[in-house]
C-alpha positions as CSV (number, residue, x, y, z in Angstrom):
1,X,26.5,-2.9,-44.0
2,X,23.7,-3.4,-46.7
3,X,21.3,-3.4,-43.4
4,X,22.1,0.5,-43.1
5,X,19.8,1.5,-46.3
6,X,17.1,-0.9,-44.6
7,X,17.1,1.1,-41.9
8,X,17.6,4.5,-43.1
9,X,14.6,4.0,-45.2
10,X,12.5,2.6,-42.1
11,X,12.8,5.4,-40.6
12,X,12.3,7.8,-43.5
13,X,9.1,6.2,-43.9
14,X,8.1,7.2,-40.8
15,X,8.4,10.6,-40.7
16,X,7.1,10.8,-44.0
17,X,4.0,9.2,-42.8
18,X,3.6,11.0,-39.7
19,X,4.6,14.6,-42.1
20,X,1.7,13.5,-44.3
21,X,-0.4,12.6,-41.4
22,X,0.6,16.2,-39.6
23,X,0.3,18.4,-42.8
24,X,-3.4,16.8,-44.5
25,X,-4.8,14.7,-40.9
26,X,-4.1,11.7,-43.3
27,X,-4.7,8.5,-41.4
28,X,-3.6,6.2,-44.8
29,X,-0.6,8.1,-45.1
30,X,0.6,7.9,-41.3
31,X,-0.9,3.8,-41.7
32,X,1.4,3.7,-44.8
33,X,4.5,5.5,-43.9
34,X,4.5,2.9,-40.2
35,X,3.5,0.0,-42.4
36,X,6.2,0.6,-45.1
37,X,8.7,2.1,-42.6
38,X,8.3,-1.7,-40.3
39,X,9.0,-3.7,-43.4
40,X,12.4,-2.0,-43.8
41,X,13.0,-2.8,-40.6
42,X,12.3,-6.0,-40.7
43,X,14.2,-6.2,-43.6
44,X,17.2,-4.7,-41.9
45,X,17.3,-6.9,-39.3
46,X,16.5,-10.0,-41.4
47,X,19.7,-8.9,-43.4
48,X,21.8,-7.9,-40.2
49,X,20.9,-11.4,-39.2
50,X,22.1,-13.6,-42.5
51,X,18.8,-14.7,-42.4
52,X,17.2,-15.3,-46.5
53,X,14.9,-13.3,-48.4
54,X,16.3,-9.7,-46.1
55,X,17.4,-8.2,-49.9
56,X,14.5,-9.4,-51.7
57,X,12.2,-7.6,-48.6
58,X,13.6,-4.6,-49.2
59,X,13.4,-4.2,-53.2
60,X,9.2,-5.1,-52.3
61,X,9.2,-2.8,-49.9
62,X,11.2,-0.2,-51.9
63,X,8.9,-1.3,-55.2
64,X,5.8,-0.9,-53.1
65,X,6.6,2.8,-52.4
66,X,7.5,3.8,-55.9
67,X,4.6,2.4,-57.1
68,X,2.4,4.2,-54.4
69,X,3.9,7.4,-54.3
70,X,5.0,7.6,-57.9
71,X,1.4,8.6,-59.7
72,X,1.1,11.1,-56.3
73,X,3.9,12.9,-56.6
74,X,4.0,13.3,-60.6
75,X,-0.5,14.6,-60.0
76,X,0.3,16.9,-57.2
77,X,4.1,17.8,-57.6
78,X,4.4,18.2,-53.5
79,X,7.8,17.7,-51.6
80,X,7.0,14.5,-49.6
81,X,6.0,12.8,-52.0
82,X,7.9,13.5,-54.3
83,X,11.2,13.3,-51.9
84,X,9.5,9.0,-51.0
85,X,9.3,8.3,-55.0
86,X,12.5,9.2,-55.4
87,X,14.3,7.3,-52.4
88,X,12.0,4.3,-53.6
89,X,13.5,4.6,-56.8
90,X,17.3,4.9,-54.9
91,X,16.5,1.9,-52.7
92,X,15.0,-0.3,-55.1
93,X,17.9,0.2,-57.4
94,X,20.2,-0.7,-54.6
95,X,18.4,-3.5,-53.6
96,X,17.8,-5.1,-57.0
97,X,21.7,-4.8,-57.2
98,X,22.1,-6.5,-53.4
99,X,19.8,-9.2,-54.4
100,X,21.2,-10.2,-57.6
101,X,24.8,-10.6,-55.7
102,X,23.2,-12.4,-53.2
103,X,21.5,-14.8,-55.1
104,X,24.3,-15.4,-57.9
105,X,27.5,-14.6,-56.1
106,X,28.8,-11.6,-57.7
């Protein structure tokens, strides 16, 4: 079940990339939102799979997005990015949570 998140935020990425991409003609953001939206993924199914490190994926790939579209969204106050700081906030929360269960048992 803690694959779902993973792959919700996959595909958020996405279409966040390919909204900023659409809306500005911003190849880094349509670069970013594929590149950040396949590490979820891969995450997802890493975690689907029982496989290690699937959690601890995740919370990079959620702390990467914070950290990229944080300072953005707090200089130019616009929706998307905005809407990606605060699901990277969500998710890494989430997954900080997952991988401290994971790693001591709780």
């Amino acid at each position: 079940m803690a694959q779902h998140p993973a792959y919700t935020m996959a595909g958020l990425c996405a279409v966040g990339g390919a909204i900023g991409y659409a809306k500005g003609r911003s190849i880094p953001s349509l670069v970013a939102g594929a590149g950040i939206g396949a590490v979820y993924f891969y995450a997802g199914r890493r975690i689907q799979n029982n496989q290690d490190y699937g959690h601890e994926l995740a919370l990079a790939a959620s702390s990467l997005l914070l950290f990229a579209m944080g300072p953005k969204a707090l200089r130019t106050r616009a929706p998307v990015p905005t809407v990606m700081s605060v699901l990277g906030t969500a998710s890494a929360g989430y997954y900080t949570k997952k991988t401290y269960e994971s790693r001591y048992g709780v």
